[in-house]
Structures are given as structure tokens and as C-alpha cells.
N, C-alpha and C positions, 0 to 999 in steps of 0.2 A: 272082122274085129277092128274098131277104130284104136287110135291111135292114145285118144284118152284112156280108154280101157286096159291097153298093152302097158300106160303109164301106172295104172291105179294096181294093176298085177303084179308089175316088176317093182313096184316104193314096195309092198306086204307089209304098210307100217298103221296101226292101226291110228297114230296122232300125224298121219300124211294126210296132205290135202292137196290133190289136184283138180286146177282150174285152169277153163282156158281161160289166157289172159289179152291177148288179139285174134284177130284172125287167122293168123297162122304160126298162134305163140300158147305154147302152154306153161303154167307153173306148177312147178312140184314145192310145198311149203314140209318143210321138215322139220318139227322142235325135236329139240333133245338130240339131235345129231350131231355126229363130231367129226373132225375130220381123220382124226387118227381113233385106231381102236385101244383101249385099254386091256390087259388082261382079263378084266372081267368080262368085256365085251368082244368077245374073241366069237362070236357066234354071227354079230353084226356086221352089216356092211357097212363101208363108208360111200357118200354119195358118188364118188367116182367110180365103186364095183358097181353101183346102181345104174349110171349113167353108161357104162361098158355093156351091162345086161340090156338095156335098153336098147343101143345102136344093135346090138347083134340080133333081138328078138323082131327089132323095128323092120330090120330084112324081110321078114316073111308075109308083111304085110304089103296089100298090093297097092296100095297107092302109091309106096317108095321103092318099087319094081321097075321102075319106068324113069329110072337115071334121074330120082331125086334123090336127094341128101336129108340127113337127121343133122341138127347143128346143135349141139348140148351146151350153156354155160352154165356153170354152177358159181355162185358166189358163197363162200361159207365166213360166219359172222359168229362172236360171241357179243349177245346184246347187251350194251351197257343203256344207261338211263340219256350218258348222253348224245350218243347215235342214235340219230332218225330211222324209221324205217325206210325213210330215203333213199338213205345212202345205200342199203342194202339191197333195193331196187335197183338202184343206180348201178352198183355194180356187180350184180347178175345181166343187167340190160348191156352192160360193157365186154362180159362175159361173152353171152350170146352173139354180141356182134364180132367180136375176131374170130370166134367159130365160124359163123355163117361167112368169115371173106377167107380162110382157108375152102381149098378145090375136093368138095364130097365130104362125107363123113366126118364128123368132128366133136371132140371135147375141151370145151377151156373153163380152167376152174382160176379164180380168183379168193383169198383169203385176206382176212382184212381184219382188225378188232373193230370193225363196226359191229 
């Protein structure tokens, strides 16, 4: 099982989109997701229960058997007209890097009103 796949299983979100975005970067794109759950939304996950499900499931595949690491950042944004999607790249891409300079396993989430 690659690792896109274990990604596209664990979002279960039918408006998720994962792509790989480098070579050894994927993106998970989420609309309609929040960071906090509502009442109503008492069923759903927040990206971080996703990103948790992810590091634990990513175990069992063998490529990250062999003393690599999963490095998660999540950047969460509500879009306004006058934030870029830049900026929202930019800081998931800022994200991802203080995960990847912590030692193994990692989550860093960033929020922002971009």
C-alpha cells in the first residue's frame, strides 16, 4: 500500500483531494473543513484527528519501517477574497518544515485567517 493511498483512506472525505506535490511531499486539500468541531459536526474529524490517524496507520507501511519518519504540517485557513492562495501554501510549506526539523514523527499545525 503506497502512501498516497493510506492518505486518500484515512481524509474518507469525498470534497478531499490528494496530490503529490514534490517528490517526497504530498498534499491533502480539504474545503469545508474546520478546525474546531461544532455540535453539529460531532461525527467529523478535525485535520489533526486525521493527521494522528495518518502517523499511526503510516507505521505499518514498509517504506517507514526502516527508521523513517512521517513529518505532517497542516496549515488551516478561512479564505477570504483578500488572501492569496499563497499564503496558504506558504504556510503549510512552513508548517511542514518545523515538523520535518523535529527528530521522527511529527505534527505541526499552523492557523491563520488567511
Amino acid at each position: 500500500q503506497s502512501l498516497a493511498q493510506l492518505l486518500q483512506q484515512t481524509v474518507q472525505s469525498p470534497h478531499a483531494l490528494v496530490c503529490r506535490y514534490g517528490t517526497l511531499t504530498f498534499a491533502v486539500i480539504m474545503p469545508h473543513s474546520n478546525a474546531k468541531k461544532s455540535n453539529k459536526e460531532a461525527a467529523a474529524r478535525t485535520p489533526e484527528q486525521i493527521a494522528n490517524d495518518i502517523l499511526v496507520r503510516a507505521q505499518s507501511l514498509p517504506t517507514l519501517q526502516h527508521e523513517q519518519s512521517l513529518s505532517i504540517g497542516i496549515a488551516i485557513a478561512q479564505p477570504t477574497p483578500e488572501a492569496p492562495l499563497e499564503q496558504l501554501i506558504s504556510a503549510a510549506q512552513d508548517s511542514l518544515q518545523q515538523a520535518s526539523a523535529q527528530d521522527g514523527s511529527c505534527i505541526v499545525v499552523s492557523t491563520s485567517s488567511a
